[in-house]
N, C-alpha and C positions, 0 to 999 in steps of 0.2 A: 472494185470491192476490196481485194487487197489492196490497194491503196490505203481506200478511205481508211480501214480499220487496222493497216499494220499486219496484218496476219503473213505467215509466209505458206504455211503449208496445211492441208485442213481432212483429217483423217475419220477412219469408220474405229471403233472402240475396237473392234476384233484386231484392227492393224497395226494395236498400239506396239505391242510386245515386239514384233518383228521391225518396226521402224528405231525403235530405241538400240536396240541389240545392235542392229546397223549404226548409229548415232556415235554407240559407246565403243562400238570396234575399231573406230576409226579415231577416237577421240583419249590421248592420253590421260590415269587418272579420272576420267567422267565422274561427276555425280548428277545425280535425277533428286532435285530440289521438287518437295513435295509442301503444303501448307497442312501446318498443323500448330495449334495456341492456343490459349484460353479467353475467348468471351468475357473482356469484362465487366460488361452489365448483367450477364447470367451467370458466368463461373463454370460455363459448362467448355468444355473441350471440343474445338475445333480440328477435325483431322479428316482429310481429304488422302490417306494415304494408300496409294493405288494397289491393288492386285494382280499380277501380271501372269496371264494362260503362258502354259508350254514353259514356264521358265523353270523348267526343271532341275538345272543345278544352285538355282537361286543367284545369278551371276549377277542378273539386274536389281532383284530385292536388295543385294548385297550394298549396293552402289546408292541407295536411298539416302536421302540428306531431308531429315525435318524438323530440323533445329534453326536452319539459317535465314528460311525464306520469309517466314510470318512476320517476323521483326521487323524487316527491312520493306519490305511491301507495306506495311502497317503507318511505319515511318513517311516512305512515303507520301501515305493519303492526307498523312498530318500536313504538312508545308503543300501547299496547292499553287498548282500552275498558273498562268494568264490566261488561259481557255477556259478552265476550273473557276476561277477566279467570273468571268464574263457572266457564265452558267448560274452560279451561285449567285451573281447579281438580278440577274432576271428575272431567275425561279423566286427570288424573295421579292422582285416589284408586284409579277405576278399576283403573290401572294398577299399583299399588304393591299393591291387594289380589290381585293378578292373578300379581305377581312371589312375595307370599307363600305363596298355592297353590300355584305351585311349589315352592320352594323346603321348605316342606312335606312335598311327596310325591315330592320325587325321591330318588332313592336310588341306588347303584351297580350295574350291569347293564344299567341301560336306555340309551337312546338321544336324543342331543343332539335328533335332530327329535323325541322324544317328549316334551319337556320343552317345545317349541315349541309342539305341539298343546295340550299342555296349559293353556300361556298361551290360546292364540288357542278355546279352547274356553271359559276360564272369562270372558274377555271378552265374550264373544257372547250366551252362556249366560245370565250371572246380570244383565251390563247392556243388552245392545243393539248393545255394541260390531261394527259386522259389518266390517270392514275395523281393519289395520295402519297404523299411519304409517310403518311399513319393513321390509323384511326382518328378520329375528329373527337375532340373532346368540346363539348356545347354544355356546358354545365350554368345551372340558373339557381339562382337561392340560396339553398343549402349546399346544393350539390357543386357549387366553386368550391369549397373547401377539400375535395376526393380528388387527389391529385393528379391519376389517372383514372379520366371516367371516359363512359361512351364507348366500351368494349361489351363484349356481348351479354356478357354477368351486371354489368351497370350501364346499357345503354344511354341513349339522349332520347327519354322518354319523359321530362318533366314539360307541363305545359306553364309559360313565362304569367310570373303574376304581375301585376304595374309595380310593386316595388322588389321586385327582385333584382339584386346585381347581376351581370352576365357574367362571364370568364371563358371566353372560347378560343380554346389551342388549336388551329389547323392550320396544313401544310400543303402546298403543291410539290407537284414534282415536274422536272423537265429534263429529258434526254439523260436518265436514269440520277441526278441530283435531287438534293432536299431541298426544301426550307421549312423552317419551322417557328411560327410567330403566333401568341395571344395576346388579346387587349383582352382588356374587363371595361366595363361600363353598365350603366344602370339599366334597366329596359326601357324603363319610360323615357329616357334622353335628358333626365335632369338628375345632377349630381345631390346626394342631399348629405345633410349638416354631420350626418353617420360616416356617411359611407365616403365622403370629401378627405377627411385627413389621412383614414388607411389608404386610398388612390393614390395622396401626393406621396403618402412616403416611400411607396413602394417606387413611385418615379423618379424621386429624387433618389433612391438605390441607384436606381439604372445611372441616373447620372454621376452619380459617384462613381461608377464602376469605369463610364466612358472616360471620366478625365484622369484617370490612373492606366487604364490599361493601353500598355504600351512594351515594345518588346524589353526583355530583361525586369520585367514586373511576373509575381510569384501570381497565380491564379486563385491559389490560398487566400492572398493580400487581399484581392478584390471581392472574393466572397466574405470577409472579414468588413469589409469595406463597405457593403451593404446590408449588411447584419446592424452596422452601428446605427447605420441611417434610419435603418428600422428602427432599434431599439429605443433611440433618442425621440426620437417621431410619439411610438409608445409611452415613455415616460412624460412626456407633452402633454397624450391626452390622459394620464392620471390611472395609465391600464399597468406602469411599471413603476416602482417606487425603488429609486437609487440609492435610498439608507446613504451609507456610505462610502458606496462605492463609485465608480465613473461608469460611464458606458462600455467604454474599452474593455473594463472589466470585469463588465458582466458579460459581455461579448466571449473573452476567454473563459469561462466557465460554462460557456457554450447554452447560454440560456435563449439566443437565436435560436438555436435549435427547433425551442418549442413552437415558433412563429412562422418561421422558414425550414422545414424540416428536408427538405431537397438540397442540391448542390447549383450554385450559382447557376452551370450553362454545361454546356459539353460541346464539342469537335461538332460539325455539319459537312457533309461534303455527300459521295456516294449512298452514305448510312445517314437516318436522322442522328441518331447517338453514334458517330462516325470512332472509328480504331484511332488507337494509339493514346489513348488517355494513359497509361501505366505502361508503360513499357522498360527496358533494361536499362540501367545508366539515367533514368529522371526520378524524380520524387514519388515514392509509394503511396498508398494508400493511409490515410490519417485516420487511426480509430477511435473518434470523438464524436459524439452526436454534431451532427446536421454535417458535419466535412468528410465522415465518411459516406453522404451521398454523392460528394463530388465526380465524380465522371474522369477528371483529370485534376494533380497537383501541378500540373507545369507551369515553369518557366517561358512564359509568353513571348513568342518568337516570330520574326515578320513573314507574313503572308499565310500565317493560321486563321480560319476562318472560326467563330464558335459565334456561341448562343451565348443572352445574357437576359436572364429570367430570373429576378428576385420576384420574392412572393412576399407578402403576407397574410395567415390563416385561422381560423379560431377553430382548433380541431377537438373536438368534445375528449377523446382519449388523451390529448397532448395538453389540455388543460386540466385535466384531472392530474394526469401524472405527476404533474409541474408543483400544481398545488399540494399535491403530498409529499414531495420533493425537500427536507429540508436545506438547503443550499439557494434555491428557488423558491422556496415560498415565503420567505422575509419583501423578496421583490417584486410579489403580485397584490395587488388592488383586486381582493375578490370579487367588491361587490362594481366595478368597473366592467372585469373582465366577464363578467356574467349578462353583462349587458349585449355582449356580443357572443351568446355560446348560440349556435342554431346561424349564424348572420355568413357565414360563407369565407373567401378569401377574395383576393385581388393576386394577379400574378401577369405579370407584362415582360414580353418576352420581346427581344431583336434581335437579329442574325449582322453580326459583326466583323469587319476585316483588320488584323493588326498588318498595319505596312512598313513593309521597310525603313519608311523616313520616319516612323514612328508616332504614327496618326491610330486615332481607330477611327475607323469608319460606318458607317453605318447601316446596311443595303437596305434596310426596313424604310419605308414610307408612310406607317400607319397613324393615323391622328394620334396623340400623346397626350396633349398639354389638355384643362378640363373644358378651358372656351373650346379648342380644336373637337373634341367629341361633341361637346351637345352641338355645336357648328354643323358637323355629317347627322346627326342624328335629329336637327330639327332641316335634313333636306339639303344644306346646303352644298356647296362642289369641291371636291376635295382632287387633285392637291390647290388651294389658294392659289 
């Protein structure tokens, strides 16, 4: 047992104060490294900082250190091991076979939580998986566009019409690792002449992102980088009008924003939304619509693992706003974009490795391409 887990010594809480005092008596200078930071995807303050009985001259409080350790453990989780590395591969095949059993057997009648069970059944079932890395988001129709749904104020309670699009974010876990993957797809298994160009462009996002991301590439870059692909995609179908500007430039005015209002991907490892996105010494936070949802501005460096999840959405507030927006409403086709208010989003998501030799890699398995889906979804055996 010590072995397996590295532990050296494994004590009762009451024995703490007396084993440290011992620790520190003998121990030059000691300090008691304690975790304490800020959360941030909540903002809220992490601090595990202990209280110690009997320490009645305060010799051991005194000796408390919790500036040093958060940082550096954080760091850590960021660049992932070869064991880490295996793990995260798994938990995402897992997962990607888990999304095509769905996607499979769903069909319209049934119900958003049945499409969840069915995930959380074939995880468990065929690997071991016995726990989520997060609530399951099974969102049908309208409710792809709620970015985070299927929590208990907005469960997966919509029942699938034949033409509603899917969009279902769920995740395995294994030997306490994430993964985190969605596809979208139609329910009836056939792409239609609406719902076909938002899919590809949201795919071709991803792939944009894949042939850029590589260590010593900004993470900024790459959400930028699938903003355009949107945006150009948009302008195609006559939902963005370019006046005269470029894409690029409407990109910097942050009018992704209104389409992709998330941040490209985040960290995966131990945590879905894994630490070290902001930390001391990288790139802060950017306060610009849609980049201040980013999760992380880093400097993409080898053997990070992250998420890369471009969306795009028709969100009834985020059109309104847009449109009132003088800046933004020279470059909306009202009566375009009206065509799509109530119609959902598309958002596709893969768990990613940047390697050393400067590859990105893939761990996701899940059909992509629009032959590859109706392919699973009219039955067929995946992977080819």
């Amino acid at each position: 047992w010590k072995t397996h887990y590295e532990v050296d010594r494994v004590l009762y809480t009451h024995q703490l104060t007396t084993c440290l005092q011992e620790i520190v008596n003998q121990t030059p200078q000691a300090k008691i490294l304690v975790m304490k930071g800020i959360n941030i995807d909540s903002g809220n303050m992490y601090d595990m900082a202990p209280t110690f009985e009997d320490d009645e001259d305060s010799s051991l409080t005194s000796l408390v250190d919790s500036t040093t350790l958060f940082p550096i453990l954080a760091e850590c989780r960021v660049i992932k091991s070869p064991a880490e590395l295996q793990l995260l591969e798994h938990v995402t095949q897992v997962t990607s076979m888990a999304h095509t059993y769905v996607m499979r057997n769903i069909q319209p009648g049934m119900w958003e939580f049945q499409a969840e069970s069915l995930f959380r059944h074939y995880t468990y079932y065929n690997f071991g998986s016995r726990l989520q890395s997060y609530t399951s988001i099974c969102g049908c129709g309208p409710n792809t566009a709620i970015l985070h749904y299927g929590h208990a104020g907005e469960p997966n309670s919509r029942q699938l019409q034949a033409d509603d699009n899917c969009l279902f974010d769920m995740g395995a876990e294994y030997q306490c690792y994430a993964s985190d993957i969605t596809c979208s797809f139609p329910a009836n298994g056939k792409f239609s002449t609406k719902y076909q160009p938002i899919y590809l462009a949201v795919l071709n996002a991803q792939i944009a992102v894949y042939n850029m991301a590589r260590p010593g590439v900004s993470w900024v870059d790459c959400h930028k980088a699938a903003e355009t692909v949107i945006l150009q995609s948009l302008a195609t179908l006559g939902i963005i009008d370019l006046q005269d500007k470029t894409v690029q430039e409407l990109v910097e005015l942050r009018l992704g924003a209104v389409f992709m209002p998330h941040g490209l991907g985040h960290f995966i490892g131990i945590d879905t939304h894994d630490v070290g996105g902001y930390l001391p010494g990288h790139p802060e936070r950017i306060a610009q619509p849609g980049l201040q949802r980013l999760r992380t501005a880093r400097i993409l460096q080898p053997n990070m693992v992250l998420t890369v999840e471009p969306g795009c959405y028709f969100i009834d507030h985020l059109m309104d706003e847009a449109m009132k927006n003088p800046v933004y409403a020279p470059h909306l086709r009202v009566d375009k974009l009206e065509e799509y208010r109530g119609y959902g989003g598309v958002r596709l998501e893969d768990v990613v490795w940047i390697t050393p030799q400067g590859d990105c890699v893939n761990f996701t398995q899940c059909p992509r391409t629009i032959s590859e889906v109706e392919h699973v979804m009219a039955g067929g055996h995946w992977p080819p």
